[in-house]
C-alpha positions in Angstrom: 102.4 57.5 73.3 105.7 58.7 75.4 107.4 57.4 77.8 110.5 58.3 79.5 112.3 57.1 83.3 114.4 58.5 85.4 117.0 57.1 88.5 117.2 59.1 91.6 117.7 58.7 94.7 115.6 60.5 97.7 115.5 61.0 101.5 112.2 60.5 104.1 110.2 63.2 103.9 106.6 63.9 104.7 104.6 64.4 101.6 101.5 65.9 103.9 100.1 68.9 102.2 102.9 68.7 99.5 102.1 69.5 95.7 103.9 70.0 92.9 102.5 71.9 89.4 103.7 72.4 86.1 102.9 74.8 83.5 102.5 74.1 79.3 101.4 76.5 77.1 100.5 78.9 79.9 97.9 76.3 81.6 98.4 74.8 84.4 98.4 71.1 85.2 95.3 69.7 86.7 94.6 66.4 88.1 90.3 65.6 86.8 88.7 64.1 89.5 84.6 63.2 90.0 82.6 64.1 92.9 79.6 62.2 94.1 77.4 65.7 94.5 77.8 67.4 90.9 77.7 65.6 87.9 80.8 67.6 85.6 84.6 66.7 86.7 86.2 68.9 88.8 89.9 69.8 88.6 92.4 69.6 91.3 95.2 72.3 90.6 98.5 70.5 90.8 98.9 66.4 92.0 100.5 65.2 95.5 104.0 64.5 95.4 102.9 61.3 97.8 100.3 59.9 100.0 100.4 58.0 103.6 98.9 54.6 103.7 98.9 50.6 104.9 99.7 47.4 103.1 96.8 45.4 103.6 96.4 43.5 106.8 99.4 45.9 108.2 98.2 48.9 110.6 101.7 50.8 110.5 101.7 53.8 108.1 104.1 53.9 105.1 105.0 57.0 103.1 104.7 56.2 99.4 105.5 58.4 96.4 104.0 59.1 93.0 106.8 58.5 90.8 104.9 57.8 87.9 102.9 60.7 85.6 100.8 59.7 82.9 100.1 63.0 81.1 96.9 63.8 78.9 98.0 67.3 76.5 94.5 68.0 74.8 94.7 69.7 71.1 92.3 71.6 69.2 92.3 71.3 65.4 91.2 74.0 63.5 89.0 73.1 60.6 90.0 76.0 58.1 94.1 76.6 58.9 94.4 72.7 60.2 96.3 74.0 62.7 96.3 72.7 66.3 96.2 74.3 69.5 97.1 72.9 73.2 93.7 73.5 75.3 94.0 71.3 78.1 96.7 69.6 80.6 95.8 66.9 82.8 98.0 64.4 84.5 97.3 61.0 86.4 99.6 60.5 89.2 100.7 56.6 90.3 103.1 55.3 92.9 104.2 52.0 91.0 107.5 50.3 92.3 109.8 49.9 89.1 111.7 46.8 88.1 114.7 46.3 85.7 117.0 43.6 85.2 120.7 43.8 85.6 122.8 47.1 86.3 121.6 50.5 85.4 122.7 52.1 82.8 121.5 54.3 80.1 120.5 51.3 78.0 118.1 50.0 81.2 115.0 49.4 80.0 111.6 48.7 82.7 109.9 45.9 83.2 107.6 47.4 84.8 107.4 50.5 82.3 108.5 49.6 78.7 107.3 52.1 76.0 108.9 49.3 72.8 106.6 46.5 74.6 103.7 48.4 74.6 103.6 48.2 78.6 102.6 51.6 80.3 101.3 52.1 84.1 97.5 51.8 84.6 97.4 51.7 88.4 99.2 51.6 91.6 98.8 48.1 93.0 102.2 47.8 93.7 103.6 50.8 95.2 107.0 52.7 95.2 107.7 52.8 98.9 110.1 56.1 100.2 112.7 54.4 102.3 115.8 56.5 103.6 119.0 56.3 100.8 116.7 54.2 98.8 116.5 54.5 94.8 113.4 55.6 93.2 113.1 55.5 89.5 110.7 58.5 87.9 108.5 57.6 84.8 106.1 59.0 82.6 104.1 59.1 79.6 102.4 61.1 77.5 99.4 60.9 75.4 97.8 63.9 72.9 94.5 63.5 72.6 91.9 65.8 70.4 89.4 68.2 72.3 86.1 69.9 70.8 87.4 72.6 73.3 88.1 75.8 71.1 91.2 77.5 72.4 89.3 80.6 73.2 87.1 78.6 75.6 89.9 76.5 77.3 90.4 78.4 79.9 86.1 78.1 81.1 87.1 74.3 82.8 89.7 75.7 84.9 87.5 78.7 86.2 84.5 76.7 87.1 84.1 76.5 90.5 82.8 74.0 92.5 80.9 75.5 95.4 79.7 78.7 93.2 76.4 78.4 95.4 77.9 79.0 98.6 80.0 81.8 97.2 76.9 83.6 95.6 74.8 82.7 98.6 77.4 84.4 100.7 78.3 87.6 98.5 74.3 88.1 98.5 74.2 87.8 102.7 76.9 89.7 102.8 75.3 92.7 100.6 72.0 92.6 102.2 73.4 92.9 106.0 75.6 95.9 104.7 72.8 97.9 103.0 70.4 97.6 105.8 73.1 98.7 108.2 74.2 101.5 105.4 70.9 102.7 104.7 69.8 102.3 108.6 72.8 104.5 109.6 72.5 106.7 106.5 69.0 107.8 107.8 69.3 108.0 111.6 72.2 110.3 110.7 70.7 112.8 108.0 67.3 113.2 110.4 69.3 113.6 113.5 71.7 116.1 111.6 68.5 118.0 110.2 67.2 118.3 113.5 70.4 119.8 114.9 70.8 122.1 112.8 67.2 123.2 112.5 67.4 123.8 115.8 70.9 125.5 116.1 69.9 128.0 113.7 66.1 128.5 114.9 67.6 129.5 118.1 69.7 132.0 116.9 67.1 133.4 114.9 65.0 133.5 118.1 67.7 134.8 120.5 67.0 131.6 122.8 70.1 130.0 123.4 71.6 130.5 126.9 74.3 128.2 126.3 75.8 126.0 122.5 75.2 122.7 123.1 76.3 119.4 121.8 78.7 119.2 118.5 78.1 122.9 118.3 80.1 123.8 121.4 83.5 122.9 120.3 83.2 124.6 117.1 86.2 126.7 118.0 88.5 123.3 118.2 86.8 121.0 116.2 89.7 122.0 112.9 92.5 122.8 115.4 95.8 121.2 113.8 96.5 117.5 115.7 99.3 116.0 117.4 102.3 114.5 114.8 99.9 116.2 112.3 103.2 115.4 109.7 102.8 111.5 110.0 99.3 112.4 109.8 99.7 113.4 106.0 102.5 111.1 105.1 99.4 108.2 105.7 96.7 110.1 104.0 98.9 110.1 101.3 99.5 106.7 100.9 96.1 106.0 101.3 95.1 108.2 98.5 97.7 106.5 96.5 97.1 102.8 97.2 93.0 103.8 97.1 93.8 105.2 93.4 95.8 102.0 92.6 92.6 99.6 94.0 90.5 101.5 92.2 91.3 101.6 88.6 92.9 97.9 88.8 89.3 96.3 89.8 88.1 98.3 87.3 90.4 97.1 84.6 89.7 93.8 86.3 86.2 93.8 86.1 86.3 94.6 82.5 88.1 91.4 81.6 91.8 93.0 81.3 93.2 91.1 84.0 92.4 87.6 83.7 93.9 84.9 85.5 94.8 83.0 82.0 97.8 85.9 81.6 100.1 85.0 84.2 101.4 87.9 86.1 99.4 90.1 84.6 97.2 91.3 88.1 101.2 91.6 89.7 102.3 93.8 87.1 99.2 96.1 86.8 99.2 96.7 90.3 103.0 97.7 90.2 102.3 99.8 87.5 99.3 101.6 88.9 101.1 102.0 92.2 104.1 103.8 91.1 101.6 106.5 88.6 99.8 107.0 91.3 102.3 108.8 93.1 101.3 111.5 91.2 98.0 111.7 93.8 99.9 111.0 96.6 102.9 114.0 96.8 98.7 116.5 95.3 96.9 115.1 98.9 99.9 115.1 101.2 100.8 118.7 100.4 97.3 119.9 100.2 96.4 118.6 103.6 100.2 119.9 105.0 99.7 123.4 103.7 96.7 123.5 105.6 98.1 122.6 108.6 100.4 125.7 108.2 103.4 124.0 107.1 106.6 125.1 105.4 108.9 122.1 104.7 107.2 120.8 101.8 109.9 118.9 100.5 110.5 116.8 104.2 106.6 115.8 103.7 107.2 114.9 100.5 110.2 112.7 100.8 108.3 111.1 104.0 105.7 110.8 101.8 107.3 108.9 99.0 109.4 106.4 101.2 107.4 106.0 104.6 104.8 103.1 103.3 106.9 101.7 100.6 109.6 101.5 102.5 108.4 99.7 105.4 106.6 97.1 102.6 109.5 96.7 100.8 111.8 95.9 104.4 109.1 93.3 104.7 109.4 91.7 101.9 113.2 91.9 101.4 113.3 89.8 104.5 110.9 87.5 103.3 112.8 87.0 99.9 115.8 86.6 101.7 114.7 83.4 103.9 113.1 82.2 99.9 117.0 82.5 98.8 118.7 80.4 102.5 115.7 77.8 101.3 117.4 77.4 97.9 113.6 77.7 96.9 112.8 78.8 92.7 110.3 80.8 94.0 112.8 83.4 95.0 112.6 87.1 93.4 115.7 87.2 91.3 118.1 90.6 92.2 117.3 91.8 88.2 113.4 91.6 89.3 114.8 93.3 92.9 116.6 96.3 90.4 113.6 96.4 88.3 111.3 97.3 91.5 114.2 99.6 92.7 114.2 101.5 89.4 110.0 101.6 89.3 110.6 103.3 93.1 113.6 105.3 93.2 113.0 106.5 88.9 109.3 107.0 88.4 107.4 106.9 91.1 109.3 109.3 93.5 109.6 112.3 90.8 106.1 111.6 90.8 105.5 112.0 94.3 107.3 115.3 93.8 105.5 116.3 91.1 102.3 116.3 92.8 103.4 117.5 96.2 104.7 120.6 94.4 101.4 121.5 92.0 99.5 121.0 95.5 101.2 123.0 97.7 101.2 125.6 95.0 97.5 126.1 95.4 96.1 128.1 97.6 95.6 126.6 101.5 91.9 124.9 102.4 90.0 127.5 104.9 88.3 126.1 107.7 84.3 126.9 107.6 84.7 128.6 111.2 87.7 130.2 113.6 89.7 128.4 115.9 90.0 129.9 119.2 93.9 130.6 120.6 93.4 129.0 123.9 92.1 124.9 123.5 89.2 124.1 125.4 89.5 121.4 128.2 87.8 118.4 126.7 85.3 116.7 129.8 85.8 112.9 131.0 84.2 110.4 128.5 81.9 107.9 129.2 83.8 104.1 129.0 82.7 103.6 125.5 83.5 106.8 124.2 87.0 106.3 125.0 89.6 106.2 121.9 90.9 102.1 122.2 87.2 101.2 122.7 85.9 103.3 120.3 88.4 102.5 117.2 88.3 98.8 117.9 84.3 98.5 117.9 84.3 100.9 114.9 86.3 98.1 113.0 84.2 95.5 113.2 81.6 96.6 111.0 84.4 96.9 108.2 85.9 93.8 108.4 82.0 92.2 108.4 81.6 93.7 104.9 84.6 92.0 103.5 85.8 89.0 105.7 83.4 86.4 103.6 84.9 87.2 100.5 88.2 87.6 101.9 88.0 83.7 102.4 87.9 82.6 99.0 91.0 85.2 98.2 93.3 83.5 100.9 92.1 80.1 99.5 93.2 81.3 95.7 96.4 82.4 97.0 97.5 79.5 99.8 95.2 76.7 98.2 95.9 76.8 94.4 93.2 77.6 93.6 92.0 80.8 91.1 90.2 83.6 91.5 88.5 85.4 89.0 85.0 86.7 90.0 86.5 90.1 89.9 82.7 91.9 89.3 81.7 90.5 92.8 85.0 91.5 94.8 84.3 95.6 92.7 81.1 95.3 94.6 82.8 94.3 97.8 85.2 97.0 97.5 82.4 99.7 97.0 80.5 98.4 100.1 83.6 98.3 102.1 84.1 102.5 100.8 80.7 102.9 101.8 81.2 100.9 105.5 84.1 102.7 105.9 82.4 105.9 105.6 79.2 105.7 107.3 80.6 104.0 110.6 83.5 106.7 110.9 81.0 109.1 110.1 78.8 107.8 113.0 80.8 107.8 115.8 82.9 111.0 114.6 79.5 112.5 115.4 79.0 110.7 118.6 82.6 112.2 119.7 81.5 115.8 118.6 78.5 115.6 120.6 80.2 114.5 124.1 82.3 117.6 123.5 85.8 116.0 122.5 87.4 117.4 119.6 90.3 115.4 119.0 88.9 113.7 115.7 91.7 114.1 112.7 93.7 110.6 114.0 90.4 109.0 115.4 88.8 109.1 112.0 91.8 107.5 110.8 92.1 104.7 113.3 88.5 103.8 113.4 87.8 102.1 109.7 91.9 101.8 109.9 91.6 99.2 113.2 89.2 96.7 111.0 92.7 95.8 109.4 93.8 94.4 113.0 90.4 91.9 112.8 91.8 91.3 109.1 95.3 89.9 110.8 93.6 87.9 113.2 91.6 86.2 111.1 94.2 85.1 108.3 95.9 83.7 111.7 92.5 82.2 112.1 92.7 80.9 108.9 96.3 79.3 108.9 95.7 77.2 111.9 92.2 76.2 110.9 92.8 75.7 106.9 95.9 75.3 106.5 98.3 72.5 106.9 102.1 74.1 107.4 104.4 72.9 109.8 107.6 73.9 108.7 108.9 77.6 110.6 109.8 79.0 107.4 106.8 78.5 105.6 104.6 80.0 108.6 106.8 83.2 108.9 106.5 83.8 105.0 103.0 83.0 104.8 102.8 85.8 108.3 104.7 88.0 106.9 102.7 88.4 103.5 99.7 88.7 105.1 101.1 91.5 107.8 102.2 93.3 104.2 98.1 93.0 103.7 97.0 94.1 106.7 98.9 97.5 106.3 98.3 98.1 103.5 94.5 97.2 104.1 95.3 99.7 107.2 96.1 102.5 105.4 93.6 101.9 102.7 90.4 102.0 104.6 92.0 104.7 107.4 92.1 106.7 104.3 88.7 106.3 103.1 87.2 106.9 107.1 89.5 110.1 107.1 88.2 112.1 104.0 84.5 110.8 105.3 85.2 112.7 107.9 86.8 115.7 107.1 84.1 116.3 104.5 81.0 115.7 107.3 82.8 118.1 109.9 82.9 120.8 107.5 79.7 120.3 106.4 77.7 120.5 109.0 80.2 123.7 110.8 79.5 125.3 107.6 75.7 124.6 107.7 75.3 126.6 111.5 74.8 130.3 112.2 78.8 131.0 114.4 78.8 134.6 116.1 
């Protein structure tokens, strides 16, 4: 047994919400706790720094502080070396009002806390009370204690969850509502698209057809180059680079490489992956801006390779900056800050380049038919085939396939909690691809059929908008589940989740884009076009 104390002094503040962690041996401090509905402990990921409570027979609240740790490091002995290993790190917070006799000094020793007279802190029946310019005196102990735990297996306490039911129950819902919807709009589309184009092509061969009909009619505008077709590349881009970087990290993940036991590891991959995947980025941009006719490779490029980063990085360099004014350890330091810089500015924008030149080297995608000189008027649309109603509804379905899992990731990240079921949020991610798809697929051929052509920055938008329902519901989240009062803690957690939502944004715009451009040429390519 350990003990040490400690004088300071403290102002009133509210301990509401409050928590404070530690770290040995790369595990986190846990405070055990049992719950009257399972029968195995269940940890609490950090302790209180205080609590709000009565005296007895007193109805006025007092703020009271835990200024008392008693600390339980669990070791593992290995039979055959007889060497020990740290697998566990538990603590027992107590609010115990110190005593002492005389001045204090460094020779002070407790009365109410004396390691030589074998006197330690059990409970909390007399607690420290926070008053304003009042001392507190800070004690603990600690106590090693011998495990059965192996050290390869002391991380399976930690990751055991407490409502696993709910979270399978609700992965399960979730995949069952998204395959019926998938597989419903999978097959209305393939029988209504073999039915058109049976009977496109029939009447050709018949020489029946008075007048094209339907998607067929605006085949000589359907690949005409859109508006701000640049910024139009410059996003696909992105999208193909952060979709590469999602991609092979849950992969890795899902494999067991990126475990929550290695701290920063998930950060680090992602950073990693990011600035390689350049490479794709400058290869998609340029293929898709040479097709477009364009010249100035190098101005898409450089968009290309600064436009989204840039913009995240502003973000976040504001958000840093309010860490620093708070005097908060949580602050990036400027060598991590170069080190970002340098993974930017060194690797990934040669990259960028890189790419961009090897695709706009190759030769330029043909359209499957001509486009005609002169655009053809496009007719009114009916109210809910207009372009704010028809990329806001085509969100929904989206953010449906990922919004249930999406809770337990904002409670990992604002809850301390961890996350590690990284096979279950692979499967979400290959829904949402799917989603993504199918619904931009669906009402890009709605659009087609009532004669309006203007698809390249719809089929963004539409899977792109669920990103706006994935906003509003992590500001859902912060006034139902969270408990933050202070400004600067509500613009950083807001700001951290808008860097989400765009980046979610450009993600799954992305994905509905090359869903789209892929069904469009398929089925203009399947038709008989004098």
């Amino acid at each position: 047994m350990h003990s040490k104390y400690l004088l300071l002094y403290i102002r009133l503040f509210t301990f509401d919400a409050f928590f404070s962690n530690r770290i040995l041996d790369n595990l986190p401090l846990v405070v055990p706790y049992k719950r009257s509905d399972i029968d195995s402990l269940v940890y609490q990921h950090g302790f209180r720094v205080g609590l709000k409570g009565q005296y007895t027979g007193s109805k006025e609240e007092k703020y009271f502080i835990h200024n008392h740790l008693t600390f339980t490091v669990k070791f593992h002995k290995d039979e055959q070396t007889g060497a020990a290993r740290i697998v566990g790190f538990e603590v027992k917070p107590f609010s115990v009002k110190h005593e002492y006799e005389g001045n204090w000094d460094d020779k002070t020793r407790l009365t109410t806390c004396n390691p030589h007279a074998k006197r330690t802190v059990t409970s909390s029946d007399s607690p420290q009370e926070v008053e304003d310019k009042k001392e507190i005196i800070f004690t603990y102990d600690v106590e090693f204690e011998e495990s059965e735990v192996k050290w390869a297996s002391r991380w399976d306490t930690y990751l055991l969850m407490a409502d696993d039911q709910i979270h399978w129950f609700s992965i399960v819902n979730s995949l069952m509502i998204v395959l019926f919807l998938s597989g419903m709009v999978a097959m209305i589309m393939l029988r209504t698209l073999y039915r058109d184009i049976s009977n496109y092509n029939q009447l050709e061969t018949q020489e029946e057809a008075q007048e094209e009909t339907g998607w067929k009619l605006v085949h000589g505008d359907v690949f005409r180059q859109p508006t701000n077709s640049d910024l139009l590349c410059v996003y696909v881009g992105s999208g193909v680079q952060f979709f590469g970087m999602v991609l092979v990290m849950m992969i890795f993940a899902a494999l067991g490489f990126l475990s929550p036991s290695n701290r920063g590891g998930l950060m680090t991959a992602m950073l990693l992956l990011w600035v390689f995947m350049g490479l794709f980025a400058g290869y998609s941009s340029a293929r898709l801006y040479k097709m477009f006719k364009g010249t100035e490779w190098k101005k898409i490029t450089l968009r290309t390779a600064f436009m989204f980063p840039g913009i995240v990085f502003a973000i976040f360099f504001v958000l840093n900056a309010l860490i620093w004014g708070e005097k908060s350890s949580g602050a990036v330091p400027f060598g991590t800050m170069f080190a970002l810089m340098f993974l930017w500015f060194g690797i990934s924008v040669p990259l960028v380049f890189v790419g961009s030149y090897v695709g706009f080297k190759k030769p330029a995608i043909e359209d499957p038919v001509k486009t005609n000189k002169i655009p053809r008027q496009i007719p009114k649309q009916a109210w809910y085939m207009t372009p704010v109603f028809s990329i806001l509804i085509g969100g929904i379905l989206p953010f449906g396939a990922v919004f249930i899992e999406l809770f337990f990731i904002l409670t990992s990240i604002w809850l301390h909690q961890f996350y590690y079921i990284f096979g279950f949020l692979f499967l979400v991610f290959i829904i949402l691809i799917v989603t993504c798809a199918e619904i931009t697929i669906v009402l890009c051929y709605f659009q087609l059929c009532s004669e309006d052509y203007l698809w390249w920055w719809r089929s963004y938008l539409t899977s792109g908008s669920s990103a706006l329902y994935l906003f509003l519901y992590t500001a859902f989240y912060f006034f139902t589940k969270l408990n933050i009062t202070k400004p600067i803690s509500g613009i950083l957690y807001f700001g951290y989740m808008l860097i989400a939502s765009y980046a979610f944004f450009v993600l799954s715009g992305t994905i509905g884009f090359y869903a789209c451009f892929w069904f469009t040429r398929l089925i203009y390519s399947s038709v008989k076009i004098d």
